[in-house]
C-alpha positions, 0 to 999 in steps of 0.5 A: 343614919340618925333617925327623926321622930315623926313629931320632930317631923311633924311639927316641921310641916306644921311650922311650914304651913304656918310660915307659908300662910304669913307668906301669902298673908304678907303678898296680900298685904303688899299688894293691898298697899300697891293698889291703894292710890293707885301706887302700883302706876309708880313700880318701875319705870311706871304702869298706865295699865293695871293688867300689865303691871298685874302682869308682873306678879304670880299668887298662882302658887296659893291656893286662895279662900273663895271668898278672898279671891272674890273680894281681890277679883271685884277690887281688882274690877273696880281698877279696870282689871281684865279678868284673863289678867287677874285670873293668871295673878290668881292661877285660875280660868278667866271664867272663874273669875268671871263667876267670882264676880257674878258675870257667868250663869253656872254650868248645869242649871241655868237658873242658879247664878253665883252664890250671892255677895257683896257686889261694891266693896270700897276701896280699903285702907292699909292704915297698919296691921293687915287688910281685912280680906283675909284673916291671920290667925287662921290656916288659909287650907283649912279656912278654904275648905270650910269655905269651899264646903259651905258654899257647896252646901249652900249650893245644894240646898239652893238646887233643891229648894227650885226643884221642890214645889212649895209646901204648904201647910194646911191652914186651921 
């Protein structure tokens, strides 16, 4: 039995999170390209329904970056998108999105609503190259706990900030 160094295995696992992230980057991009124009009413024999021809794909395999889900949440708004719909594209509740995209106070403190963001992006163009909503170069997992942990913290110092009463200095 020939035994492989933990290096050789190693670098293979890198090589597929590296190959899996030029997946998805690709699947956004081609679906970015449907979206435009609204192409995706040709696929087939043809959609008048954005949530049935949402219907047809599945990213719920990938473990997409907040901040990316968001964008393709409000884009997929813009077109009329049920949010059940788009949740089941992205492997999340429906409520999720409705939180993505502002619509659902969070659990626990009703006075806090979702972090803020941009509320109206324009419709991007596919020209070459990549859409702007997700980056190449960098490892979707890590960007998404980055993300993750700075939303968190953000969070955080938000709860404490309501819970503190103002501190004032004395003025001299």
């Amino acid at each position: 039995m020939k035994t492989e160094s933990p290096d050789t295995v190693h670098g293979r696992l890198l090589e597929a999170v590296h190959i899996s992230g030029y997946t998805f980057e690709r699947a956004c991009g081609e679906l970015e390209w449907l979206l435009d124009h609204n192409r995706w009413k040709s696929v087939g024999k043809g959609y008048q329904d954005i949530n049935a021809f949402l219907a047809t794909l599945d990213f719920s395999e990938f473990r997409i970056a907040l901040d990316q889900r968001r964008k393709l949440a409000r884009r997929l708004e813009m077109l009329q998108a049920q949010n059940t719909a788009t949740g089941r594209l992205l492997g999340v509740d429906e409520s999720t999105i409705r939180e993505d995209l502002g619509k659902k106070k969070r659990s626990g403190n009703p006075e806090v609503t979702a972090l803020p963001g941009p509320q109206n992006l324009p419709v991007m163009e596919v020209h070459s190259g990549n859409p702007d909503w997700f980056q190449v170069d960098a490892d979707p997992s890590r960007e998404a706990k980055r993300i993750a942990r700075n939303q968190e913290r953000e969070f955080e110092r938000q709860q404490l900030k309501n819970e503190r009463p103002a501190q004032r200095l004395p003025s001299g």
